[in-house]
C-alpha positions, 0 to 999 in steps of 0.5 A: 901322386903316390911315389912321384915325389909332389903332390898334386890334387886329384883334380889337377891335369899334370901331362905325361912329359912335365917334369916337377921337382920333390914337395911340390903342391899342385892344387885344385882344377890346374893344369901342368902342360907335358913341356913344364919344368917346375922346380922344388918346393913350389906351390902351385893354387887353384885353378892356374895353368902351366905352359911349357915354361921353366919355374925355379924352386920354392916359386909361389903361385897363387889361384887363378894364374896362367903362366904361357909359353915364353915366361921364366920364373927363377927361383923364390918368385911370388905370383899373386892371386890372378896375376896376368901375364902376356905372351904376344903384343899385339894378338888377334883372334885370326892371326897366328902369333906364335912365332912372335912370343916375346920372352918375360924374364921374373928374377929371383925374389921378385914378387907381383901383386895380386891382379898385376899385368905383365906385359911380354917382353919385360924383366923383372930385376931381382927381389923387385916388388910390383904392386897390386893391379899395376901393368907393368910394360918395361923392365923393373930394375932389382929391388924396385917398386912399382905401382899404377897403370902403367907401372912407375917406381915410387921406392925400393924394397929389400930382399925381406920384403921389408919397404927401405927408404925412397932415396938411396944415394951411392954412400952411404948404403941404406939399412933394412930396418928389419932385417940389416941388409945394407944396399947401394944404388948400382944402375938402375937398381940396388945391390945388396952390400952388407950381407952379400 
């Protein structure tokens, strides 16, 4: 939209109210209700719809995505081709729900494969890696990755997208063979070492 400071597709239905940030892209056939904040450099693709949820910078979401009411989105997050999240556990066409939303919390980073399930009510640790079509029902711990139905660990990966080794112990850290980064084992997830 001319002197909006984003784009969007002639297409596309951005609601009075939504608030968009500077070079952002709003494609074909998509929907931005009036209650969405949507960060800077984000890409949003055909055909997706926005609810009345807060999305970082330079997220990226690609087509056929819904993103409802009660998902965050902090920045650099990657969503891919239909992705699905939920919002309520247990809904009936009958029943109103709305009050029962439970919140999904994407962390920065965290990427989802295309045709991945996210059931309300998990967080998604930061940089953490969900593959293609896998259901995730629980919390995915920062730098993890998880495949299958429901979703299971089976390695880590670093902030570069790059796959690390699938044993990381406390000492010593593990080395990103592509870009450097050094981790240690911390909880349940990775943390970043070297650089921090």
């Amino acid at each position: 939209m001319p002197g909006s400071g984003y784009f969007a597709h002639p297409s596309a239905v951005v609601d009075v109210g939504a608030r968009i940030g500077a070079r952002t892209k709003i494609w074909h056939f998509s929907h931005v209700m009036s209650g969405a904040i949507i960060g800077t450099d984000c890409v949003i693709g055909q055909g997706c719809y926005i609810g009345n949820v807060t999305i970082g910078d330079g997220v990226r979401i690609q087509n056929n995505v819904s993103i409802y009411d009660g998902v965050l989105l902090e920045d650099l997050v990657f969503c891919g081709p239909s992705c699905v999240f939920t919002n309520v556990v247990n809904p009936r066409s009958e029943v109103s729900r709305k009050d029962e939303y439970l919140p999904t919390v994407v962390r920065r980073g965290a990427s989802i494969g295309a045709n991945a399930t996210i059931v309300c009510g998990a967080t998604l640790g930061t940089y953490c890696f969900v593959g293609a079509g896998a259901v995730v029902r629980r919390d995915v711990p920062p730098h993890a990755l998880v495949v299958g139905v429901p979703a299971m660990p089976i390695g880590w990966m670093c902030a570069c997208g790059e796959r690390l080794a699938d044993t990381i112990n406390r000492e010593p850290p593990v080395h990103c063979g592509r870009c450097h980064r050094a981790y240690s084992a911390v909880g349940a997830g990775l943390v970043a070492v070297f650089p921090e």
